[in-house]
N, C-alpha and C positions, 0 to 999 in steps of 0.2 A: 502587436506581437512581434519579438522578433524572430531573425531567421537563424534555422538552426538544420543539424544534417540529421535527417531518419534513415535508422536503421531498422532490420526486423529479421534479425534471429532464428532459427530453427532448429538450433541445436544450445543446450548449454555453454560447452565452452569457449563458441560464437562471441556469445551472451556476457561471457566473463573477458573475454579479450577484448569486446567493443566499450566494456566499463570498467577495464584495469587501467588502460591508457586516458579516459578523460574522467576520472573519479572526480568529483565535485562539481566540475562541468556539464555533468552529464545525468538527466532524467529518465528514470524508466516508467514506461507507459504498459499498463497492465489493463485495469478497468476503465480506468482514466476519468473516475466520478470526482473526485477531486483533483487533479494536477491540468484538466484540459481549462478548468477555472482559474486554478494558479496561474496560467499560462496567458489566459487570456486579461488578466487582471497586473500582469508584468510583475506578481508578488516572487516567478521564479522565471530567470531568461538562463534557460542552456543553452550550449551550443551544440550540443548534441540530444535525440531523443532515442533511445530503445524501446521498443516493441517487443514485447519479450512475449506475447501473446500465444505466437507460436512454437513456442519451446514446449513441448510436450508431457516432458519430463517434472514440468513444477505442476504440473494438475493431477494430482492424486488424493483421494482423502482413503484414507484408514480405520477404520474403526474395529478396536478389540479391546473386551472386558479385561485382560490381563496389561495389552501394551498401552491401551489409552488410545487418545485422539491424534492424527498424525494427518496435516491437511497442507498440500504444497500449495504456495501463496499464490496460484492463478485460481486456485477454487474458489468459487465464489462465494458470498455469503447465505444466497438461495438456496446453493447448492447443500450447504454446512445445516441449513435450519429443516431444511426439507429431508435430510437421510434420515431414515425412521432410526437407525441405528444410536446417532448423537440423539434425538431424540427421545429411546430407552434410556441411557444412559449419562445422558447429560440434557436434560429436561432443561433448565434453568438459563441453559447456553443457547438452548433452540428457541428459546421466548425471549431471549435479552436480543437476540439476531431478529426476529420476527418484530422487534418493537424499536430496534433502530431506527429504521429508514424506511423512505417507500416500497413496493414491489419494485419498481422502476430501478431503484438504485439497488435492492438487492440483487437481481439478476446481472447489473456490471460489474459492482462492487466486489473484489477481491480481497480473499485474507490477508496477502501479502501488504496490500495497498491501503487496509485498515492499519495493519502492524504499522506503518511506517509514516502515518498522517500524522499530517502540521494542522496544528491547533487552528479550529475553525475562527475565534474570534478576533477581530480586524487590529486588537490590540498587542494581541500576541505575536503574528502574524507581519506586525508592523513592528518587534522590537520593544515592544512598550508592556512595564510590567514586569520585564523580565529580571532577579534579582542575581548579584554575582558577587564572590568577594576579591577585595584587592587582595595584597601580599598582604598586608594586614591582617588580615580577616574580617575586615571591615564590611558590613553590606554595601551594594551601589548597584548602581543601576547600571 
């Protein structure tokens, strides 16, 4: 692994000022069921890691018949499967979460951190497979 500087946030705009200055550079650590792998597998080396864990403010979930589902990206996905609320109302969403992953990963596993995962297989992952076009419009690899 290599080394890299942790931060850990408590507030939002902490949060946005510690990842405006190293954008690309920079991982954010949330449930960390997939990036503490990435990490350890050197598939991503930042130099910086964010913990955004404690920022307060991205853990809400919402549920209302009129406005819909509204779930800030540290909610977990236990969290999401388990509110009887998405479960009236979004039945299909509470079983496709329940039938993901382990318990184990659902209890870490974050919305935000689902939204934002790199393809689990090693081919992807490695650049391979992936199709782009020239100025051409040519496919390539």
């Amino acid at each position: 692994m290599n080394p890299f500087t942790y931060s850990s946030p408590t507030d939002l705009r902490s949060a946005l000022d510690l990842l405006g200055e190293q954008w690309g550079k920079t991982e954010i650590l949330a449930g960390g069921t997939d990036l503490l792998a990435l990490l350890k597998d050197d598939v991503v080396t930042p130099s910086q890691l964010v913990n955004i864990k404690g920022v307060t403010h991205l853990h809400n979930l919402t549920v209302d018949a009129g406005k819909g589902l509204q779930a800030g990206c540290l909610v977990t996905l236990d969290e999401v499967a388990r509110d009887k609320r998405v479960a009236r109302l979004y039945p299909a969403l509470a079983m496709a979460i329940n039938d993901a992953a382990s318990p184990q990963i659902r209890n870490m596993a974050t919305v935000g951190g689902n939204l934002c995962q790199r393809p689990r297989c090693w081919y992807f992952r490695n650049g391979y497979g992936l199709l782009a076009s020239d100025a051409k419009g040519r496919r390539t690899l």
